[in-house]
Every structure is written in structure tokens, then in C-alpha cells.
DOTIDO-998817 format. One record per residue: residue in one letter; x, y, z of N, C-alpha, C in turn. Coordinates in nm, 4 decimals. Example, Ala and Ser with C-alpha at 12.3 -4.5 7.8 and 13.67 -1.06 7.14 Angstrom:
<rec resn="a" n_X="1.3190" n_Y="-0.5690" n_Z="0.7800" ca_X="1.2300" ca_Y="-0.4500" ca_Z="0.7800" c_X="1.3200" c_Y="-0.3300" c_Z="0.7800"/>
<rec resn="s" n_X="1.2850" n_Y="-0.2250" n_Z="0.7080" ca_X="1.3670" ca_Y="-0.1060" ca_Z="0.7140" c_X="1.2900" c_Y="0.0030" c_Z="0.7870"/>
This chain:
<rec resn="x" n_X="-0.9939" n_Y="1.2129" n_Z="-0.2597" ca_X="-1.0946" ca_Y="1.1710" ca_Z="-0.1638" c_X="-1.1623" c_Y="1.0401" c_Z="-0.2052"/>
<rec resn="x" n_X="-1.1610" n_Y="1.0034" n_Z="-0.3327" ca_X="-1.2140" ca_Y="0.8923" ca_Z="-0.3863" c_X="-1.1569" c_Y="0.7688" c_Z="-0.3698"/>
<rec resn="x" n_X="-1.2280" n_Y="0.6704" n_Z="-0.2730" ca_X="-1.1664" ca_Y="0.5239" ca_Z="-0.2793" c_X="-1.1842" c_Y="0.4336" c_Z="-0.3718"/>
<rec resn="x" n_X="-1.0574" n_Y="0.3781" n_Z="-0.4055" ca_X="-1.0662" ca_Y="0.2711" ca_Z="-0.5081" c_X="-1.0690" c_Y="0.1235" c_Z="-0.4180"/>
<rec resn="x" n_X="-0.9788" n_Y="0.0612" n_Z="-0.3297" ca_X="-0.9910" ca_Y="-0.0553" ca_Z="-0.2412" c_X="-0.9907" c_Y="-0.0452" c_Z="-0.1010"/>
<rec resn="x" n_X="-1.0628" n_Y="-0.1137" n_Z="-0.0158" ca_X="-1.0786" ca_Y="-0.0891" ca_Z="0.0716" c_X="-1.0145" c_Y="-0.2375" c_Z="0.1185"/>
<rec resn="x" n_X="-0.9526" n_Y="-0.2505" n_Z="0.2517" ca_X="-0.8947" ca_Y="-0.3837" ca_Z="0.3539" c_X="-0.9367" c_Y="-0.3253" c_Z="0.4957"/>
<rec resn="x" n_X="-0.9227" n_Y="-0.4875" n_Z="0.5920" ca_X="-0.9037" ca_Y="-0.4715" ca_Z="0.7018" c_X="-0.7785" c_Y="-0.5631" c_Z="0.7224"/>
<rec resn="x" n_X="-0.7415" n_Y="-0.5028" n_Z="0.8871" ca_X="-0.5951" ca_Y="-0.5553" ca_Z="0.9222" c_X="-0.6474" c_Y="-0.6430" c_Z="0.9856"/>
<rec resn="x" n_X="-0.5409" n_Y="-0.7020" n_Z="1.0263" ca_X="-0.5647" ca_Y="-0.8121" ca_Z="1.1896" c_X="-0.6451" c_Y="-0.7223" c_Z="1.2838"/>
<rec resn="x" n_X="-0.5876" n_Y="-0.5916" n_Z="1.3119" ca_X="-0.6354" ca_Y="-0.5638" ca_Z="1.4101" c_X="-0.7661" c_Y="-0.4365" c_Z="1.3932"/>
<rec resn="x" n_X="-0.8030" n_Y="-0.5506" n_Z="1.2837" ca_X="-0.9645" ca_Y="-0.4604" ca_Z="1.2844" c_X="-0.9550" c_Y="-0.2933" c_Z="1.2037"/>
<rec resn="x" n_X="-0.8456" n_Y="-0.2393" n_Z="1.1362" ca_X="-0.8402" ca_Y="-0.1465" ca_Z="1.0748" c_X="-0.8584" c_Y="-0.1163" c_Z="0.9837"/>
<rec resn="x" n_X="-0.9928" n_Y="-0.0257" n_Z="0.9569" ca_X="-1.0416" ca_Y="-0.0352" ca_Z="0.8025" c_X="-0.9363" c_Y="0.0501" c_Z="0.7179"/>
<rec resn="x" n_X="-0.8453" n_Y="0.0009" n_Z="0.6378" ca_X="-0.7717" ca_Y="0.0937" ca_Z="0.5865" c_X="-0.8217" c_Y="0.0885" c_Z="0.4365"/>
<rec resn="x" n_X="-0.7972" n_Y="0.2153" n_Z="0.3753" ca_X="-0.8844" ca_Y="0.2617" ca_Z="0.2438" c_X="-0.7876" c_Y="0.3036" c_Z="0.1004"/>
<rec resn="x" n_X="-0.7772" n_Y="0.2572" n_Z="0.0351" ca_X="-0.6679" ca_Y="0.3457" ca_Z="-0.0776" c_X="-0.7248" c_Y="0.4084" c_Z="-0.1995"/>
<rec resn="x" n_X="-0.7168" n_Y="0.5655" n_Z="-0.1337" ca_X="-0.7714" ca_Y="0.6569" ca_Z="-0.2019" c_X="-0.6943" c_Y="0.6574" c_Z="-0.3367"/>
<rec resn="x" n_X="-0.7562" n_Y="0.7535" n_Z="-0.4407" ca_X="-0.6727" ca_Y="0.7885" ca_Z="-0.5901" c_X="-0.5632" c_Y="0.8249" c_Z="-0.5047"/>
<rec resn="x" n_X="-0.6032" n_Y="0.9380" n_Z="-0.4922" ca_X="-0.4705" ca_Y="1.0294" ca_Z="-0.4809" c_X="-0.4115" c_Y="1.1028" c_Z="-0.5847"/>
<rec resn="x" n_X="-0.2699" n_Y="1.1017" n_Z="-0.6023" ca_X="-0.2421" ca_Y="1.1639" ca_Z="-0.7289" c_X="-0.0739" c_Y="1.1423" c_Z="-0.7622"/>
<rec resn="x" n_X="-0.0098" n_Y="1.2309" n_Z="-0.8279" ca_X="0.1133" ca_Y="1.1842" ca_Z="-0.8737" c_X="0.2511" c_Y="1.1763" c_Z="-0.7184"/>
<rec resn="x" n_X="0.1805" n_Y="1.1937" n_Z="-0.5924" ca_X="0.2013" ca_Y="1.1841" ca_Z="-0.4896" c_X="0.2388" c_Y="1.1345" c_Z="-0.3591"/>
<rec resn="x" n_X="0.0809" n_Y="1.0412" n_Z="-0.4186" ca_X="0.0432" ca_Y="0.9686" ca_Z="-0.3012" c_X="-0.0789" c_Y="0.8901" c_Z="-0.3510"/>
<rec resn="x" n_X="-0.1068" n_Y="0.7873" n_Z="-0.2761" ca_X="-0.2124" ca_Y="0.6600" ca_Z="-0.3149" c_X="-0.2271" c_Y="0.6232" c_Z="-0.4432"/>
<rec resn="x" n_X="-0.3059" n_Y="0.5662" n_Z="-0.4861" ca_X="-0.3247" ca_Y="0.4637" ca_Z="-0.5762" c_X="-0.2422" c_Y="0.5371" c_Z="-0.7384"/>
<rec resn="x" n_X="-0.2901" n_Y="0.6356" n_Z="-0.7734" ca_X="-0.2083" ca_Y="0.7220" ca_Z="-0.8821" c_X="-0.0882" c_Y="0.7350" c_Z="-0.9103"/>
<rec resn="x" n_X="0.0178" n_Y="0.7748" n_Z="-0.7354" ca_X="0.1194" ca_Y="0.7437" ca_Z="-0.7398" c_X="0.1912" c_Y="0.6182" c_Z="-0.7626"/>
<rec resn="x" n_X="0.1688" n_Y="0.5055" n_Z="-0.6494" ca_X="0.2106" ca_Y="0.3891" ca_Z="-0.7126" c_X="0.1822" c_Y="0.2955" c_Z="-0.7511"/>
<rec resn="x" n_X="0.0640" n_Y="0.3305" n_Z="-0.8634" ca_X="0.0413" ca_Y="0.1995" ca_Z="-0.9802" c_X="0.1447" c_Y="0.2487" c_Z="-1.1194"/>
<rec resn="x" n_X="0.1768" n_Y="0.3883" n_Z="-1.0633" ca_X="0.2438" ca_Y="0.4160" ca_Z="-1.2091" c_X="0.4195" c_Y="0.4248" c_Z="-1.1482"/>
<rec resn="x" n_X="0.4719" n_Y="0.4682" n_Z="-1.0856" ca_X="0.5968" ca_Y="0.4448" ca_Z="-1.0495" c_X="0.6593" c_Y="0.3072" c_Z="-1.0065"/>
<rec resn="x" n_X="0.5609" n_Y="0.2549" n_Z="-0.9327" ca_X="0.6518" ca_Y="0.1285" ca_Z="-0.8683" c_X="0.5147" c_Y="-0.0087" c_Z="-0.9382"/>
<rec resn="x" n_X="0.4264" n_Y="-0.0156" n_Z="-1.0864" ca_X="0.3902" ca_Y="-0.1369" ca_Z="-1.0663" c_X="0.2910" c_Y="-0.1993" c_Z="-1.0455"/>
<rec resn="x" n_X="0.2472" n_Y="-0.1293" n_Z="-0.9199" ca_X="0.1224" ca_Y="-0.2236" ca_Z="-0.8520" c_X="-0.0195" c_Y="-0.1924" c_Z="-0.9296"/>
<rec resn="x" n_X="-0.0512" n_Y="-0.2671" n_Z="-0.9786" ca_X="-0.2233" ca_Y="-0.2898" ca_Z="-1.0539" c_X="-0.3361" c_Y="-0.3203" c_Z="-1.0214"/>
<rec resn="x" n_X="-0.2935" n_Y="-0.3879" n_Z="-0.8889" ca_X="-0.4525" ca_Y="-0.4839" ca_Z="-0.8368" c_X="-0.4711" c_Y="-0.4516" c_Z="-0.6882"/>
<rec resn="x" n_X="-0.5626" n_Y="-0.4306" n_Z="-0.6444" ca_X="-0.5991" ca_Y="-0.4213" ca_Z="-0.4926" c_X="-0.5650" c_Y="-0.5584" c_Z="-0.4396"/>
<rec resn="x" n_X="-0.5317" n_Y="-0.6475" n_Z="-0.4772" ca_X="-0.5410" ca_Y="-0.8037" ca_Z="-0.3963" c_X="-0.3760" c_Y="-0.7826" c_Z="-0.3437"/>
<rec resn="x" n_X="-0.3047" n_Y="-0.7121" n_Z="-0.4326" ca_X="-0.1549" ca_Y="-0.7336" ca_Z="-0.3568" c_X="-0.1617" c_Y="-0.6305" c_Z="-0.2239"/>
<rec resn="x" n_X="-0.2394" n_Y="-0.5438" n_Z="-0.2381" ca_X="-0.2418" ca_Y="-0.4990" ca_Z="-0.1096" c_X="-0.2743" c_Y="-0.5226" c_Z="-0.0261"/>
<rec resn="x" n_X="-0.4021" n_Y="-0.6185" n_Z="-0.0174" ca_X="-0.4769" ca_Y="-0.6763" ca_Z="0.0171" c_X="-0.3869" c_Y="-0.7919" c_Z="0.0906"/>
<rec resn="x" n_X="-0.3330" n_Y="-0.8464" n_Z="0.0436" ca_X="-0.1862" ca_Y="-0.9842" ca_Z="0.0691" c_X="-0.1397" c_Y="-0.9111" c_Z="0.1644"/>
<rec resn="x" n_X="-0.0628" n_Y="-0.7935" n_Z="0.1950" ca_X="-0.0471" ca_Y="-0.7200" ca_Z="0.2925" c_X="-0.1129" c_Y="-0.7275" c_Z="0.4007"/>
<rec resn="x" n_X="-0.2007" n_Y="-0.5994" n_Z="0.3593" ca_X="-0.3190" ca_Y="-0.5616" ca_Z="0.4598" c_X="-0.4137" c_Y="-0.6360" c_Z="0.5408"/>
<rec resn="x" n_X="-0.4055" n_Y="-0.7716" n_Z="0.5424" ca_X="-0.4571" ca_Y="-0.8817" ca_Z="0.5947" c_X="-0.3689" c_Y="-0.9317" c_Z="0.7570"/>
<rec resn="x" n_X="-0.2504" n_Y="-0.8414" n_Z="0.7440" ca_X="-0.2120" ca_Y="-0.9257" ca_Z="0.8785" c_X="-0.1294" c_Y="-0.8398" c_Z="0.9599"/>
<rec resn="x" n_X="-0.0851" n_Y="-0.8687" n_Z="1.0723" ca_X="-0.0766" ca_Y="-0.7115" ca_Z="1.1505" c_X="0.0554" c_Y="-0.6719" c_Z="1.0960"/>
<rec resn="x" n_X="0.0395" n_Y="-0.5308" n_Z="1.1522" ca_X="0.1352" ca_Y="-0.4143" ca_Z="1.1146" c_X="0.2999" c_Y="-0.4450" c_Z="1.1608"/>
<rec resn="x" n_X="0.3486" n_Y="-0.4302" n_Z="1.0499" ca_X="0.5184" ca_Y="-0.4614" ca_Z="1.0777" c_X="0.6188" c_Y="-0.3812" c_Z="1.1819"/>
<rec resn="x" n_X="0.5644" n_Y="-0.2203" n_Z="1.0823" ca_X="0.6303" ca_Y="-0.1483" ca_Z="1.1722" c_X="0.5242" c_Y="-0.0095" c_Z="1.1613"/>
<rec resn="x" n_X="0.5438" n_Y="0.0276" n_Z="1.3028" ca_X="0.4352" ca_Y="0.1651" ca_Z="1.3596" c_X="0.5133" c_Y="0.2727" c_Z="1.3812"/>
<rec resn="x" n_X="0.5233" n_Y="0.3778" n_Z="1.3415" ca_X="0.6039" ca_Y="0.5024" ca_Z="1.4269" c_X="0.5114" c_Y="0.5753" c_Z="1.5603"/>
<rec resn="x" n_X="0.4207" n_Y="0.4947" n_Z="1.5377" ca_X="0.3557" ca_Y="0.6033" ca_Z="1.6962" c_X="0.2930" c_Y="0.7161" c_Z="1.6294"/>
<rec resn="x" n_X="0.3095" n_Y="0.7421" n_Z="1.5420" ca_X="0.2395" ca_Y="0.8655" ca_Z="1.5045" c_X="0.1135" c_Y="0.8424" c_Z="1.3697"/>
<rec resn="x" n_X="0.0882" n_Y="0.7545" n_Z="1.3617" ca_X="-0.0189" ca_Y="0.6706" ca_Z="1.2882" c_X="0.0597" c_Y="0.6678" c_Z="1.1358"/>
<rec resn="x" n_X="0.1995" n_Y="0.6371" n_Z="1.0724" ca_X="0.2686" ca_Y="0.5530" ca_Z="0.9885" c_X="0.2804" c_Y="0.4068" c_Z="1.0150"/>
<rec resn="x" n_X="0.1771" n_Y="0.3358" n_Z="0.8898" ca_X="0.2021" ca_Y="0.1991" ca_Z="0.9735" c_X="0.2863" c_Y="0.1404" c_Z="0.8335"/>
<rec resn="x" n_X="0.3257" n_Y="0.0133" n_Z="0.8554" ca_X="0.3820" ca_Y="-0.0397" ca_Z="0.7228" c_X="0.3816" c_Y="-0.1491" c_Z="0.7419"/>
<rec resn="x" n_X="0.3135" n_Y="-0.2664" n_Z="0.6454" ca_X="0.2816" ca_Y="-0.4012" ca_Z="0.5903" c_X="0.3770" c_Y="-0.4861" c_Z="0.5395"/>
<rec resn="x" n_X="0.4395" n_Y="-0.5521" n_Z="0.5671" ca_X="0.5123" ca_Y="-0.6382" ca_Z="0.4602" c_X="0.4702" c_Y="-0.7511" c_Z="0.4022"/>
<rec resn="x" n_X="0.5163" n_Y="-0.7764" n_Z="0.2419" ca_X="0.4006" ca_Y="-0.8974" ca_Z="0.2008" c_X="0.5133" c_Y="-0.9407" c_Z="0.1035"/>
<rec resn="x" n_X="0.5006" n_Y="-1.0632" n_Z="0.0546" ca_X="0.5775" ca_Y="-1.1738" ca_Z="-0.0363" c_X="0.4601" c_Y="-1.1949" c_Z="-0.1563"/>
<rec resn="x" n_X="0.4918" n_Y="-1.2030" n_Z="-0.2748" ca_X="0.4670" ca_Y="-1.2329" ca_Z="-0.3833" c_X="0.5626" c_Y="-1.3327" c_Z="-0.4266"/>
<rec resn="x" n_X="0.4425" n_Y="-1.4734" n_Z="-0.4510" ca_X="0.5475" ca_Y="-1.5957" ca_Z="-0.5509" c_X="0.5298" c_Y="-1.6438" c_Z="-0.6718"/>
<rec resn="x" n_X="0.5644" n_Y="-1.6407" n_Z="-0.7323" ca_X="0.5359" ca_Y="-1.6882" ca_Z="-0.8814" c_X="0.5941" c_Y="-1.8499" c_Z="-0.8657"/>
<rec resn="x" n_X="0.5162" n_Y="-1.9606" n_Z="-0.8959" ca_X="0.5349" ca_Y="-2.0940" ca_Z="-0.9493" c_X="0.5414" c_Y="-2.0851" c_Z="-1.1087"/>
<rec resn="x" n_X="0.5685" n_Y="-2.1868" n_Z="-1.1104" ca_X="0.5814" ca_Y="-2.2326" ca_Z="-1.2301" c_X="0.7281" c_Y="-2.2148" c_Z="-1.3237"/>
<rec resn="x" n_X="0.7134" n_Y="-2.2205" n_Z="-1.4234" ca_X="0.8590" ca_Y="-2.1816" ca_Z="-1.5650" c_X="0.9542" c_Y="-2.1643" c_Z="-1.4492"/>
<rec resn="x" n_X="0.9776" n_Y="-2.0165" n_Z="-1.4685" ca_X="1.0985" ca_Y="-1.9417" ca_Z="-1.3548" c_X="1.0389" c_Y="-1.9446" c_Z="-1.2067"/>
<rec resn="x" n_X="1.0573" n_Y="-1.9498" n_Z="-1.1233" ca_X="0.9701" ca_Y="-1.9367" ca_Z="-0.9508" c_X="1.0470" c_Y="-1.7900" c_Z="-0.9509"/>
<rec resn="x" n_X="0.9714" n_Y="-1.7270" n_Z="-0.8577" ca_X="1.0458" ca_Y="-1.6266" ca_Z="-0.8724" c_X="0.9819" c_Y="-1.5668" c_Z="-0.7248"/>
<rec resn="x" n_X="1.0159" n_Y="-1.4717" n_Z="-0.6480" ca_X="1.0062" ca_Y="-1.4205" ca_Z="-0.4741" c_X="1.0278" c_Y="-1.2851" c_Z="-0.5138"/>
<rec resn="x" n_X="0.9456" n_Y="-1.1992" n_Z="-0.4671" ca_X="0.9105" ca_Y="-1.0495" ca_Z="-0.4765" c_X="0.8817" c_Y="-0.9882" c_Z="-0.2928"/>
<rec resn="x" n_X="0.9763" n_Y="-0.9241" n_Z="-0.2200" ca_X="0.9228" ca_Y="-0.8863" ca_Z="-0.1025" c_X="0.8291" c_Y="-0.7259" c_Z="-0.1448"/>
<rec resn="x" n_X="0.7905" n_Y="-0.6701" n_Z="-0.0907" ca_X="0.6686" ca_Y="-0.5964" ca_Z="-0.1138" c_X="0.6662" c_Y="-0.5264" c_Z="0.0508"/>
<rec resn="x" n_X="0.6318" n_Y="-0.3529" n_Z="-0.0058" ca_X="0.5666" ca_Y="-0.3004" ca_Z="0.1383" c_X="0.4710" c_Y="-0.1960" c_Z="0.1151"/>
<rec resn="x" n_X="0.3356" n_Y="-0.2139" n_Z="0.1999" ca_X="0.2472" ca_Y="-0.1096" ca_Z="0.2017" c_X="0.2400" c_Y="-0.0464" c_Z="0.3289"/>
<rec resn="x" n_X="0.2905" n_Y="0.0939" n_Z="0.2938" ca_X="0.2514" ca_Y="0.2211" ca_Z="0.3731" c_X="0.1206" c_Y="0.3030" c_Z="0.3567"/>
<rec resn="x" n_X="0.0732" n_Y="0.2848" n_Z="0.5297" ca_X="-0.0534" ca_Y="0.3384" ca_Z="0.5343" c_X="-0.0424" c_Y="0.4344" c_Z="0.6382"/>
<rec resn="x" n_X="-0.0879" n_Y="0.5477" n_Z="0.6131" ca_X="-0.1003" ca_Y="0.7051" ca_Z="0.6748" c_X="-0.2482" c_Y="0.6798" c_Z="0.7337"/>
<rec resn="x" n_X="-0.2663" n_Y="0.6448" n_Z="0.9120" ca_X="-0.3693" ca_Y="0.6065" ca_Z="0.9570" c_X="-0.4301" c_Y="0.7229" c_Z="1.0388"/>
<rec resn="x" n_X="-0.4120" n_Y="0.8466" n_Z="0.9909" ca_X="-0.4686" ca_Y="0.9520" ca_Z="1.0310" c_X="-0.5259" c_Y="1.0450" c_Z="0.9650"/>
<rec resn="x" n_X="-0.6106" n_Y="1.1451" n_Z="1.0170" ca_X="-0.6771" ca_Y="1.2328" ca_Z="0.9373" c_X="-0.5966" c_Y="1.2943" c_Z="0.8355"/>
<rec resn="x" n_X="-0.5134" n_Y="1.3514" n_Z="0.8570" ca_X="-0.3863" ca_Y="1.4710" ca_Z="0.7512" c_X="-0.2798" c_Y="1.3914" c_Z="0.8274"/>
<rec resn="x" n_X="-0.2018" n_Y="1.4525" n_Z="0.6672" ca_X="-0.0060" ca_Y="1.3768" ca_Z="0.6371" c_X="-0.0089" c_Y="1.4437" c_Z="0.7601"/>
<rec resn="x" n_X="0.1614" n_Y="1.4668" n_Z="0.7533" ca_X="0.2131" ca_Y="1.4673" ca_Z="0.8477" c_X="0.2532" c_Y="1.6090" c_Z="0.8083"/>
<rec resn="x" n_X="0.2959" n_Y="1.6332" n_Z="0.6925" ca_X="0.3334" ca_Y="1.7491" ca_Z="0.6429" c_X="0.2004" c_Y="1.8855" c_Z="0.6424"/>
<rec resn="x" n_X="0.0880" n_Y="1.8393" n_Z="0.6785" ca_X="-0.0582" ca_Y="1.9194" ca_Z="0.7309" c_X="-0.0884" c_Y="1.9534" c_Z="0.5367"/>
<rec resn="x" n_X="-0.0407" n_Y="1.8654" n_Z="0.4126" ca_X="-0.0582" ca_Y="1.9126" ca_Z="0.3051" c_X="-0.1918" c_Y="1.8436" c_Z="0.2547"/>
<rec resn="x" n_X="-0.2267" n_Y="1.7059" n_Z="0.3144" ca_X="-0.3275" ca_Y="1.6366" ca_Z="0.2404" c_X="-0.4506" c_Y="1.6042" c_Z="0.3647"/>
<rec resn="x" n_X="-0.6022" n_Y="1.6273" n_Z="0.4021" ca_X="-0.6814" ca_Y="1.6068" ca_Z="0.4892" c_X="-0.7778" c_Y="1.4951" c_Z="0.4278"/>
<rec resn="x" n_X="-0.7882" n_Y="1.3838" n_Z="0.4502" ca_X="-0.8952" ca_Y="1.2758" ca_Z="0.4360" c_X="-1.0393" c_Y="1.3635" c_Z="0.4820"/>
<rec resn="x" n_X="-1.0849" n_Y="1.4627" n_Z="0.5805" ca_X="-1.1774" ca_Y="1.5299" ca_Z="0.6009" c_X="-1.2419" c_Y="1.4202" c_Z="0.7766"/>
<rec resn="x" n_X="-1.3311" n_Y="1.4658" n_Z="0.8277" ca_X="-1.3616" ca_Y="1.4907" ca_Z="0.9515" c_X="-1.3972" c_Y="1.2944" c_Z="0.9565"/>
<rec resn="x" n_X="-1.3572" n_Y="1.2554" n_Z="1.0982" ca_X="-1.3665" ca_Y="1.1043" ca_Z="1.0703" c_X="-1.3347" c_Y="0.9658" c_Z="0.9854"/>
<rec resn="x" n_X="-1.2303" n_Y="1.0450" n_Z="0.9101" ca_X="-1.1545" ca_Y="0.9740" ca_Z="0.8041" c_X="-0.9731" c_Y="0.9646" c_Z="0.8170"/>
<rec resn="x" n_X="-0.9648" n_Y="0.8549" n_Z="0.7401" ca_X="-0.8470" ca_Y="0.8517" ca_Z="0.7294" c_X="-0.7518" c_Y="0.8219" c_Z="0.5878"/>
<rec resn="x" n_X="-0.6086" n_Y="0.8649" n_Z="0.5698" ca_X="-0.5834" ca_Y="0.8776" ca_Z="0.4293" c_X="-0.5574" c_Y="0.7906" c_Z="0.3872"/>
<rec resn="x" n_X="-0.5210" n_Y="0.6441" n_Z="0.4325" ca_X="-0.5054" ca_Y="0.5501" ca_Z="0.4395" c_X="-0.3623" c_Y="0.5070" c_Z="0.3340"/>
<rec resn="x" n_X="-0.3847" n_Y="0.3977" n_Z="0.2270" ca_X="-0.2296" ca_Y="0.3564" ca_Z="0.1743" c_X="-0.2062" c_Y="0.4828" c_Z="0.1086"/>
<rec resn="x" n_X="-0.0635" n_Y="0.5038" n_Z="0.1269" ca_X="-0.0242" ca_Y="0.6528" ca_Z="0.0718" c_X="0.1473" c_Y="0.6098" c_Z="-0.0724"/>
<rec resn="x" n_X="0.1241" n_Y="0.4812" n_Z="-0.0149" ca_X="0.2803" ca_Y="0.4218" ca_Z="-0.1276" c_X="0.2448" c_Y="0.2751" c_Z="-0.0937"/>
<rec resn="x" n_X="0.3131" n_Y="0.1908" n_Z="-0.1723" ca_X="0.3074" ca_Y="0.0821" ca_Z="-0.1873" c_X="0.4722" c_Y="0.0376" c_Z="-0.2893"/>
<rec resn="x" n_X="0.5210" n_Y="-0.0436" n_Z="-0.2930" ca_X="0.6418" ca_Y="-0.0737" ca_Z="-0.3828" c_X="0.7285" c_Y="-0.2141" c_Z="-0.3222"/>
<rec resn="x" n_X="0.8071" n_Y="-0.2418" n_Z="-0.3920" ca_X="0.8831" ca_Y="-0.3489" ca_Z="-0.4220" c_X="1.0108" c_Y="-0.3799" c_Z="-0.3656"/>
<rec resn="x" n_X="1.0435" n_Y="-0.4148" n_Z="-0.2672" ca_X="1.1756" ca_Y="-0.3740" ca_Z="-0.1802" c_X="1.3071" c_Y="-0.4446" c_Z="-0.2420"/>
<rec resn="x" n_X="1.2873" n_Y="-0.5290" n_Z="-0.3422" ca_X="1.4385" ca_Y="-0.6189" ca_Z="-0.3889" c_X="1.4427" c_Y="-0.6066" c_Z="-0.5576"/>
<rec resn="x" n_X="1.3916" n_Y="-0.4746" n_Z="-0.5549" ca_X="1.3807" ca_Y="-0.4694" ca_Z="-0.7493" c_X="1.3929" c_Y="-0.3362" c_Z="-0.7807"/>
<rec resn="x" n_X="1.4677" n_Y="-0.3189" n_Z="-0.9215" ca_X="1.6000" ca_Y="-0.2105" ca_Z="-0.9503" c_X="1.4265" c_Y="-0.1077" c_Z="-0.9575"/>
<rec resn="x" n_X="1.4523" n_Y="0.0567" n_Z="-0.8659" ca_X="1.4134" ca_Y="0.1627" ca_Z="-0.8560" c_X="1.2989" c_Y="0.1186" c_Z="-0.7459"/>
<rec resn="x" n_X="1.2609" n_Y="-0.0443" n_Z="-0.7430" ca_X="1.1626" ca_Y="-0.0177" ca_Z="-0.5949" c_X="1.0283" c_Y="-0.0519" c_Z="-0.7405"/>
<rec resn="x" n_X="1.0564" n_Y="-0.0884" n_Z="-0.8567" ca_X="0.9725" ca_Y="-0.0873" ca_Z="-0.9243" c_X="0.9153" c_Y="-0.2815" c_Z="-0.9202"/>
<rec resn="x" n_X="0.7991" n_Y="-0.3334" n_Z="-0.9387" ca_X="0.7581" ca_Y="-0.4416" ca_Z="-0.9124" c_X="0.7363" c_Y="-0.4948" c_Z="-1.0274"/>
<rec resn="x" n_X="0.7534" n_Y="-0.6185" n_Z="-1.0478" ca_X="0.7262" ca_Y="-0.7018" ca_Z="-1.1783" c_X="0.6340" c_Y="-0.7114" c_Z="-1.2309"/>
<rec resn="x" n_X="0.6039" n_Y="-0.7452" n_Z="-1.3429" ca_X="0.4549" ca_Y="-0.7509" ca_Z="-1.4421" c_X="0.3788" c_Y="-0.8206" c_Z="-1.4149"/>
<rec resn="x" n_X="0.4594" n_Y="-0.9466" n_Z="-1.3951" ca_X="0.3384" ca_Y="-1.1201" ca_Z="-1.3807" c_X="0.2722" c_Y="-1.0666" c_Z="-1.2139"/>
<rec resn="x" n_X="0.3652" n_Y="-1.0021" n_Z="-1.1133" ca_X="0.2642" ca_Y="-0.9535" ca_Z="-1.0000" c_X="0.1024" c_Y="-0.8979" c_Z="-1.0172"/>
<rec resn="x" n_X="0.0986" n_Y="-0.8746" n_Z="-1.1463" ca_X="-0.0395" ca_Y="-0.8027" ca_Z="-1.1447" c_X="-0.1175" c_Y="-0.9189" c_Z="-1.2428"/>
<rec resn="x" n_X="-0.1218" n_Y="-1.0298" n_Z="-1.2180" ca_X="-0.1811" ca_Y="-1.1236" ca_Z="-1.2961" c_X="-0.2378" c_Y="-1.1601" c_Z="-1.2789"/>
């Protein structure tokens, strides 16, 4: 239930990224896939939604660049669960809330896991 970063989208959506746990939100993927800092989500979460299923799954796509020594291009996606409870009826944000980023990860890197200098 505890938020660690909070964004808005283009289209005005306060989306929130709770702990969570070995699951889902922030717990799950700062430790599986990487991600360390609210700003890469944030790089995301700043501009409208890529893809929607209609059923409040939205998903972000975002680029990470490294200049300098090596240049280097990282594509990136944040999934946000924009409704009260999953889908699976296992996790409830509670009355007027929502569960908001539920995964986050690295779309062109071996296991989906994201690079180090990304969190710099």
C-alpha cells in the first residue's frame, strides 16, 4: 500500500508505484530487472500511453541513452495496472485508489534485465 514515486501522464493520470513485493511494484522490479530510480519511470510516465487493453493495463515505452566512452540505447517498458484490484482479484489498492506500476524492465537485454549506468 505504501508509495514510493508518484508521475503524471499526458493525459493527466496520477499513476503511483507502490512497494509491493517479490511480485509486483517497486520490490519486484528494482531487484529482477534493474531499475533504481523513479526518474526512469518517470522518462516513461511523462507521455501518453503506448498500449491500453481496455481493461485498465496500460504500458509506457521509454529510451535510455548513455553519451559518452561507449553510447549505448536501452528501450525500456512501464506497466501500469490503472485500477482498483489486478486482474487476478489477488492484490486491492483499497476504495478510490489505484495499483498503479506493477513491472517495469528492459526490452533488448539478456533476461529483460537493465544496465547499471541506467541508474546513474
Amino acid at each position: 500500500m505504501r508509495v514510493h514515486c508518484t508521475s503524471t501522464d499526458d493525459d493527466g493520470r496520477k499513476i503511483v508505484t507502490r512497494y509491493g513485493n517479490s511480485e509486483l511494484g517497486w520490490n519486484h522490479f528494482t531487484h529482477r530487472h534493474n531499475i533504481k530510480r523513479c526518474a526512469i519511470l518517470n522518462a516513461a510516465l511523462k507521455d501518453k500511453v503506448d498500449r491500453n487493453d481496455g481493461h485498465g493495463r496500460l504500458e509506457y515505452d521509454g529510451v535510455a541513452i548513455r553519451t559518452g566512452g561507449s553510447p549505448a540505447q536501452v528501450k525500456f517498458v512501464v506497466i501500469v495496472q490503472y485500477t482498483r484490484k489486478t486482474k487476478d482479484g489477488r492484490y486491492d489498492a483499497g476504495r478510490g485508489q489505484k495499483i498503479g506500476v506493477i513491472n517495469a524492465f528492459c526490452r533488448n537485454q539478456p533476461n529483460n534485465k537493465c544496465p547499471a549506468w541506467m541508474n546513474q
